[in-house]
C-alpha positions in Angstrom: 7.0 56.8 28.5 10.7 57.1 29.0 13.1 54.5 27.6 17.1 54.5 28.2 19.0 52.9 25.8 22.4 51.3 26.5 24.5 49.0 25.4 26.2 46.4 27.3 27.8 44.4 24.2 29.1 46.7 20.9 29.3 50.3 20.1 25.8 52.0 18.4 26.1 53.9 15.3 25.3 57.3 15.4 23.4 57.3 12.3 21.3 54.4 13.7 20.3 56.4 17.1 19.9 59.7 15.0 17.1 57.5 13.0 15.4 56.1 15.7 14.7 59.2 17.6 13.6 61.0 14.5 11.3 57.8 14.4 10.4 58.7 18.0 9.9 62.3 17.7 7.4 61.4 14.7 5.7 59.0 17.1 5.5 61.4 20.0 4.4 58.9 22.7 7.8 57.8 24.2 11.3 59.4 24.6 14.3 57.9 24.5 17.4 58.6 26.7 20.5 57.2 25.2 23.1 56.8 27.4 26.5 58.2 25.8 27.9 54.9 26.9 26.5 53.6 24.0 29.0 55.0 21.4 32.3 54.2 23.5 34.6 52.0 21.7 37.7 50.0 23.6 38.2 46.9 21.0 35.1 45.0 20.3 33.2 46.2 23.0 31.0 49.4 23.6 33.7 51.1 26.2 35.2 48.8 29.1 33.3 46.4 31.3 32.9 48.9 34.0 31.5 52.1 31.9 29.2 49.1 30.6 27.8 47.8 33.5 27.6 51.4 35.6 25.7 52.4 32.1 23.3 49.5 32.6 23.1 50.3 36.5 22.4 53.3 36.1 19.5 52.9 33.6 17.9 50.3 35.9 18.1 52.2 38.7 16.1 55.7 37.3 12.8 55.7 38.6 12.2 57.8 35.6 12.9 55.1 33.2 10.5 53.0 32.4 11.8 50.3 29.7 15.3 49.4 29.0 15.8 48.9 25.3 19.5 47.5 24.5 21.1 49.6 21.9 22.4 46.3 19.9 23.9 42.7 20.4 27.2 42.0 19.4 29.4 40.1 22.0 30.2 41.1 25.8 26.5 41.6 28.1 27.7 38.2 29.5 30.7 39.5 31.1 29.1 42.5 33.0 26.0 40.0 33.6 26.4 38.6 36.8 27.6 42.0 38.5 24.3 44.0 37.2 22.1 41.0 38.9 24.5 40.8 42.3 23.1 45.4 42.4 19.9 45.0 41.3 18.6 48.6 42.3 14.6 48.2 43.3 13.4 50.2 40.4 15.1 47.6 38.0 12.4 45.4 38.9 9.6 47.7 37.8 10.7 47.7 33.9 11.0 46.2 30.6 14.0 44.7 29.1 13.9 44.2 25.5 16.7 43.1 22.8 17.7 40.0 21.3 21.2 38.4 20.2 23.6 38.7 22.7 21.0 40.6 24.9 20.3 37.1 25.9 22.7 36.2 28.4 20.5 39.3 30.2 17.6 38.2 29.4 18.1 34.5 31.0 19.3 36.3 34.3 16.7 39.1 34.5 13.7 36.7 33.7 15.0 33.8 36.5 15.2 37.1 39.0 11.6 37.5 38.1 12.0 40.8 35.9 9.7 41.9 32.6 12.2 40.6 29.4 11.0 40.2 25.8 13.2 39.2 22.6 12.5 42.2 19.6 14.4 44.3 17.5 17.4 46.8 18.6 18.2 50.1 18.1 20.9 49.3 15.6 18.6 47.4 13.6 17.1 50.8 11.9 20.1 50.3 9.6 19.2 47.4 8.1 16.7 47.1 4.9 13.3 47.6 6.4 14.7 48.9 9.8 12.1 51.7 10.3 10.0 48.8 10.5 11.8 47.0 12.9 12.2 48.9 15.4 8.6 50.5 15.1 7.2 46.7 16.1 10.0 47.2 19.0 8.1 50.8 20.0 4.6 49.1 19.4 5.4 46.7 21.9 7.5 49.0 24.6 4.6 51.3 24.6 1.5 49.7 23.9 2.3 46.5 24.6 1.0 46.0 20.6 0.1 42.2 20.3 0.6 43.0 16.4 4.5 43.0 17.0 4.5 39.7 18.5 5.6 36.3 17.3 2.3 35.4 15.3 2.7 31.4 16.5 2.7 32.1 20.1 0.4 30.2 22.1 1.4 29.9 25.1 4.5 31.0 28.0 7.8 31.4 25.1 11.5 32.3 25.4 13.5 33.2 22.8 17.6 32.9 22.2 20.1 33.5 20.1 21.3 29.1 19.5 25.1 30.0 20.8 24.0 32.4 23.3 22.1 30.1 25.0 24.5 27.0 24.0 26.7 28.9 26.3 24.9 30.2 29.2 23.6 26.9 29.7 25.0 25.2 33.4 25.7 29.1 34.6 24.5 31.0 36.8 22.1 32.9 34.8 20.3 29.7 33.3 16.9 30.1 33.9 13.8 27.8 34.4 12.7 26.3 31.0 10.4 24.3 32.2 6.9 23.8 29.8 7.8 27.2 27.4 8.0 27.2 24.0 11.6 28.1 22.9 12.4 29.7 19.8 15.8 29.7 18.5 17.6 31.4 15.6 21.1 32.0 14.7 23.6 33.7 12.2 27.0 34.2 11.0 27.9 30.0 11.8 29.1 27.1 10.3 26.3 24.3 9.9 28.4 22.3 11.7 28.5 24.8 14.5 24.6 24.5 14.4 24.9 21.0 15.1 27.7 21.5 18.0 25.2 23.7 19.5 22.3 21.4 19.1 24.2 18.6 20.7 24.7 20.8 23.5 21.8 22.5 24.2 19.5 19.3 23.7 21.4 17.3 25.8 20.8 20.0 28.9 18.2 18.3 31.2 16.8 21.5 31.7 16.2 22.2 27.9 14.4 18.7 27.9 11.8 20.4 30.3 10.6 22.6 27.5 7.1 22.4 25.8 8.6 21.9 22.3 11.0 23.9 20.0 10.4 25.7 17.4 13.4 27.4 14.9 14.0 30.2 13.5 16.2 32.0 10.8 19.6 30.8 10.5 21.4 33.3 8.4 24.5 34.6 6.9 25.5 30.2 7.4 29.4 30.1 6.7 30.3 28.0 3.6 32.4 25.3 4.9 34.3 22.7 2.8 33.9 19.7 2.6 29.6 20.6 2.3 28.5 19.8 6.2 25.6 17.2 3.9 22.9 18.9 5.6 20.1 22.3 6.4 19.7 23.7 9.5 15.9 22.6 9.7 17.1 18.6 9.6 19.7 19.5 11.6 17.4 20.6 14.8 14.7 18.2 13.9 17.2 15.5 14.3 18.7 16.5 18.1 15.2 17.3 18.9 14.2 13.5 18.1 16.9 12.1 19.7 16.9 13.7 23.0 12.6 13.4 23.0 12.1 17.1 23.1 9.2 17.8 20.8 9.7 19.8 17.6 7.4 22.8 17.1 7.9 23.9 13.2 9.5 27.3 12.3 9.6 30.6 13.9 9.5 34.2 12.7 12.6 35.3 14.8 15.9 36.0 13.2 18.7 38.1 13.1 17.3 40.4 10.6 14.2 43.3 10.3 11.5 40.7 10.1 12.7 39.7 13.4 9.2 39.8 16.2 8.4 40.5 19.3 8.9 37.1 22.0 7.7 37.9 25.6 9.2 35.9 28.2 6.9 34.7 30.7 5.4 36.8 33.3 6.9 35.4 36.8 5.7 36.7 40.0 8.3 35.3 42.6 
């Protein structure tokens, strides 16, 4: 199996694609092409929004390719997202998509074009503690479709997004279907008071209403904000989720970190 790695948000690290394919070459059942796009810098992003999206083009266009893994999250796939659906080569349509974080701004567009997506760990995530790890569930799941890697709640059709990713893709043009899934959320790096911003939001979407239940994740790295917000991010979804009548499915084991698990999106056939 071939898999191209790009990235349409930040730059990857070296170090972190060196460790993955020595994880790969260990393996010996995939190979991955990673795009040199991937370690372009121009400010935050991973080169310019057109060596970005031709990367991504490009990747979905190689009949030789048969997953697209995204190299990391960040900030920026939304701003290339729109143009890589509007030249959606025909081979595109035969592959995987897999990341998470910021990935999800793809994800939601991909999926509602009726494309293979799944939420799971990154390429970058090798540098965190436990990465090997990571991004050997990621592998499992690319190659063997490993139900080991997956969420272990899943019980039905799921999506999975970052809280302020999908907070703001919400009434665009890449907002998918949610009708009767099971989302999972999970955040990281916010204010509680962010959290609740973005639950006020995103339950008050009528198409967020449609889903099954919700079910949350790991909210990490929460910013310490003065005066104390009075409040966890647990009682904090539990209380949108009441008032807006969407049912409340527990925890998830998603997160921004390398316990994070595999989440396929639903397999559409339109």
């Amino acid at each position: 199996m071939r898999i191209a790695v790009v990235a349409p948000s930040c730059p990857l690290k070296r170090e972190a694609a060196d460790a993955v394919q020595a994880i790969v070459a260990k393996r010996g059942d995939c190979e991955l092409a990673i795009d040199p796009q991937c370690f372009l810098t121009e400010g935050h992003f991973a080169g310019p929004d057109e060596a970005r999206l031709l990367a991504l083009l490009d990747a979905m266009g190689d009949p030789t390719i048969d997953a697209v893994w995204f190299a990391r999250g960040g900030y920026g796939s939304n701003r290339i997202a729109e143009a890589a659906l509007a030249e959606l080569p025909d081979a595109a349509r035969k592959k995987l998509y897999l990341g998470y974080s910021d990935a999800g701004f793809l994800h939601a567009g991909l999926y509602k074009a009726g494309i293979e997506v799944a939420w799971g760990p990154m390429v970058q995530d090798v540098l965190r503690e436990g990465g090997e790890a990571a991004v050997t569930r990621a592998l499992d799941w690319i190659v063997r479709r490993d139900a080991s890697a997956l969420e272990p709640a899943l019980d039905g059709p799921a999506m999975a997004f970052n809280l302020t990713v999908l907070s703001n893709l919400l009434g665009t043009s890449l907002e998918p279907d949610f009708t009767d899934v099971d989302l999972l959320i999970e955040d990281v790096g916010e204010h509680l008071y962010r959290i609740d911003r973005s639950m006020f939001h995103v339950t008050g979407s009528e198409g967020i209403r449609r889903v099954r239940r919700l079910r949350l994740g790991r909210v990490t790295d929460v910013i310490e904000n003065d005066p104390d917000f009075g409040g966890e991010e647990n009682a904090i979804v539990e209380q949108w989720c009441a008032r807006s009548g969407i049912r409340y499915g527990g925890r998830a084991d998603i997160g921004h970190d390398a316990q994070n698990r595999v989440v396929p999106f639903p397999t559409r056939n339109d």
